[in-house]
C-alpha positions as CSV (number, residue, x, y, z in Angstrom):
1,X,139.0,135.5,107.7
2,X,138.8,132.5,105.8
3,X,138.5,132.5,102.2
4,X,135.4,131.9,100.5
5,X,135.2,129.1,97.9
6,X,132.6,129.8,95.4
7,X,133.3,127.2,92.9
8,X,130.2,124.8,92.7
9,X,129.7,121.6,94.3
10,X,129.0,119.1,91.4
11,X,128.5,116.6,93.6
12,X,125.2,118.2,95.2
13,X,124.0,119.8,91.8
14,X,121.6,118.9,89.1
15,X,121.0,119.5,85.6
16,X,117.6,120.4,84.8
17,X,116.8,120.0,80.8
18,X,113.7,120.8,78.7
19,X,113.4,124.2,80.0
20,X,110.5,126.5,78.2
21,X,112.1,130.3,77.6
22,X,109.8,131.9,80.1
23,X,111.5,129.7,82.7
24,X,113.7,131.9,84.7
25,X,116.6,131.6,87.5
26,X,114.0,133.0,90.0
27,X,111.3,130.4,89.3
28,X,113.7,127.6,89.1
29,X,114.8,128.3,92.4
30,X,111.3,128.9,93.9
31,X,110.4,125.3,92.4
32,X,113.0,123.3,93.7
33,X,113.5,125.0,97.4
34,X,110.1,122.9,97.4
35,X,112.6,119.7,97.6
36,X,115.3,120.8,99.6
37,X,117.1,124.4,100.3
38,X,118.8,125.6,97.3
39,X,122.2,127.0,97.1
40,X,122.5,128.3,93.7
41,X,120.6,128.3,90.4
42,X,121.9,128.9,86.9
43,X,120.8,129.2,83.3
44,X,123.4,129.9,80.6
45,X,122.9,133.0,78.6
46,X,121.2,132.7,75.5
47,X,123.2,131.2,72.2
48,X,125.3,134.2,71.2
49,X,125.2,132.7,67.6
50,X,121.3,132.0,67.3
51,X,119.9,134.1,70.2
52,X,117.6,131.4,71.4
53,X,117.8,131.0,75.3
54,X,118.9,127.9,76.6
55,X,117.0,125.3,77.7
56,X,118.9,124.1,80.2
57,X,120.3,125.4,83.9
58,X,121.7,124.0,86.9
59,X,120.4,123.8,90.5
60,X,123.2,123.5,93.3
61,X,121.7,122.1,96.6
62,X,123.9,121.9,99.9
63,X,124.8,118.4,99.7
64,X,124.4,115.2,97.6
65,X,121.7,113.9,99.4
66,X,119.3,116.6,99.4
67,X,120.0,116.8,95.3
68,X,119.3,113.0,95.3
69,X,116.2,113.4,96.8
70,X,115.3,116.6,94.3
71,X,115.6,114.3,91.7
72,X,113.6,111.6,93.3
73,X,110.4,113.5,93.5
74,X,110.8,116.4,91.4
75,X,112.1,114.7,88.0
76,X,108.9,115.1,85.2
77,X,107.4,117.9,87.0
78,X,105.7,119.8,84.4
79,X,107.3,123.8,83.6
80,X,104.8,125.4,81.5
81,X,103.8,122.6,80.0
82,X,107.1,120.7,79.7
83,X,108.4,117.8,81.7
84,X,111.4,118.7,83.2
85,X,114.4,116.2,83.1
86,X,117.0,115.7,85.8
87,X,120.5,114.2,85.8
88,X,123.4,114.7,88.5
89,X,125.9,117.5,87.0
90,X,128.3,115.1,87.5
91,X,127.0,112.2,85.8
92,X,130.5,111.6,84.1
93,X,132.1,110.8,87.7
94,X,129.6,109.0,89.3
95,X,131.4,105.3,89.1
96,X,134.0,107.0,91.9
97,X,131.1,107.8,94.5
98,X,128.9,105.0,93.9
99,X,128.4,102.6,97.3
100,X,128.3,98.8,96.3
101,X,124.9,97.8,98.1
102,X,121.4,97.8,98.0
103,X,120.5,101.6,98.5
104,X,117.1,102.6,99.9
105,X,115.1,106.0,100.3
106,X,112.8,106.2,103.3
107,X,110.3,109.2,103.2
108,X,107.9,110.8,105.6
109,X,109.9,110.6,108.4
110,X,108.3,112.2,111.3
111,X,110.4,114.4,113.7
112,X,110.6,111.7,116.5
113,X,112.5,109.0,114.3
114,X,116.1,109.4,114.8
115,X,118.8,107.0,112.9
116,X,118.9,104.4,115.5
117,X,115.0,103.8,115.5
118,X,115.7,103.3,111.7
119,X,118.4,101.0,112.1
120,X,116.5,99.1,114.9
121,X,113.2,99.1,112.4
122,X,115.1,98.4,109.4
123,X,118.0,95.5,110.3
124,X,115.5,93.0,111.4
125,X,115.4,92.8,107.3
126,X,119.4,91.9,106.8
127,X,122.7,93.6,108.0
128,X,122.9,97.2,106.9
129,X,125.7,98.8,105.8
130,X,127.0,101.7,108.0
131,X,123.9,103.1,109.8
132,X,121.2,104.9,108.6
133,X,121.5,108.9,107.1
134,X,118.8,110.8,108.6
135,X,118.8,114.2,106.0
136,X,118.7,117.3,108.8
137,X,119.3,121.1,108.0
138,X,121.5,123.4,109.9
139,X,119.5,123.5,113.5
140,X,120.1,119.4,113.4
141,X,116.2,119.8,112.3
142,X,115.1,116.0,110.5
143,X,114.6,116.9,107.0
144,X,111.5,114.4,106.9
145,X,113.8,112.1,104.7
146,X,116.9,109.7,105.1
147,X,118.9,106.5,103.4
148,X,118.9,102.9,104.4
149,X,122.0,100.6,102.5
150,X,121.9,96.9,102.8
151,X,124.3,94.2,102.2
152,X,122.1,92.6,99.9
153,X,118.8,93.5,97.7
154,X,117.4,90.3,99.1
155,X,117.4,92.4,102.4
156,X,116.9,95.3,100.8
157,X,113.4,93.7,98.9
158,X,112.1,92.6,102.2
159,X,112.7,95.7,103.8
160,X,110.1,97.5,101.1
161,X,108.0,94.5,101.6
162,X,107.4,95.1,105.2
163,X,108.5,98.4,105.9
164,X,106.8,100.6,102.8
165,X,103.2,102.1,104.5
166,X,104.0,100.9,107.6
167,X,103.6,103.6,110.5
168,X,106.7,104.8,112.3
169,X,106.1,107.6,114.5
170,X,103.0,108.2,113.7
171,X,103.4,108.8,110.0
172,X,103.4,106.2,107.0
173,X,106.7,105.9,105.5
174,X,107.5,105.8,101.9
175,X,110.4,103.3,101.4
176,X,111.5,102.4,97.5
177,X,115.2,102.2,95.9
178,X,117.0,105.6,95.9
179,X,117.6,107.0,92.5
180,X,121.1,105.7,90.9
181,X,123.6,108.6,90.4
182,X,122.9,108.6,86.9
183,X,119.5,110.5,87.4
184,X,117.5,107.6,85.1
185,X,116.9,104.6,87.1
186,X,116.5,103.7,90.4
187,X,119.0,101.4,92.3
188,X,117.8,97.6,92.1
189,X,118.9,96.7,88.2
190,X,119.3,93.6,87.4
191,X,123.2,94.0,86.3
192,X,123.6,95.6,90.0
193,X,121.9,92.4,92.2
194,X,124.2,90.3,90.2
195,X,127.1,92.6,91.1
196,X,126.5,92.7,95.0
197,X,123.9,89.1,95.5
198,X,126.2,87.4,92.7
């Protein structure tokens, strides 16, 4: 039997700040398995010195792509009254994953798109780097959402140009810059086209 390896994956987990005391593990979980499927939730215990509960906790998805897309349409959701804000976990680390290119989220996928369809769709734009990541659970099932990276943003701009409301298997897609790893803004800085465009 192998052993099992409980330590989390920071990688695939959020932080999830401005938390109202009634929040609880149990509703933070049934609010983000909304997202994506949801591997672990945590909120410290209380301040031992004060007593106040945290306001604070961590949500572990199953990989980094279904916590990137948490955070794409989840961060600001109001909790009682309280915008919540989310950050990757790992935040610190994030130069070392980070893919030089013009990264893209493409949403509402219907069933029958499969990554070459993307790829055939979305290069007529620019060259792409690597093919497209088409997000799928366990049963290979299309998690309705996937990742498009291009050489260059000036690909990458004409790609949300012409391919943003445009039907693809008989559903609209959503297409916009993925959210950069550190949780605040979305891919497509200024800084970043002069970095891969020059």
């Amino acid at each position: 039997m192998p052993i099992q390896v409980t330590r989390r994956n920071q990688a695939a987990t959020i932080h999830v700040s401005g938390l109202d005391p009634k929040v609880t593990e149990e509703l933070l979980c049934e609010l983000f398995i909304q997202a994506a499927p949801v591997v672990s939730v945590n909120i410290p215990l209380p301040d031992k010195v004060t007593g106040k509960p945290r306001d604070f906790g961590f949500v572990e998805f199953r990989n980094e792509a279904d916590a990137e897309y948490a955070m794409d349409i989840m961060n600001g959701i109001k909790l009682f009254g309280q915008p919540l804000k989310l950050n990757p976990a790992d935040r610190d680390n994030s130069s070392a994953s980070t893919i030089l290119g013009a990264n893209l989220f493409v949403g509402n996928l219907d069933a029958t798109v499969d990554e070459k369809m993307l790829q055939d769709s979305f290069s007529m734009f620019g060259k792409l780097l690597g093919k497209p990541r088409i997000m799928r659970d366990d049963s290979m099932r299309t998690r309705g959402f996937g990742f498009v990276v291009f050489e260059s943003f000036k690909s990458a701009d004409a790609a949300i140009e012409g391919m943003n409301n445009q039907n693809l298997g008989g559903r609209r897609l959503t297409v916009s810059y993925s959210t950069r790893r550190d949780g605040r803004t979305r891919h497509g800085t200024e800084e970043e086209r002069k970095l891969v465009d020059g």
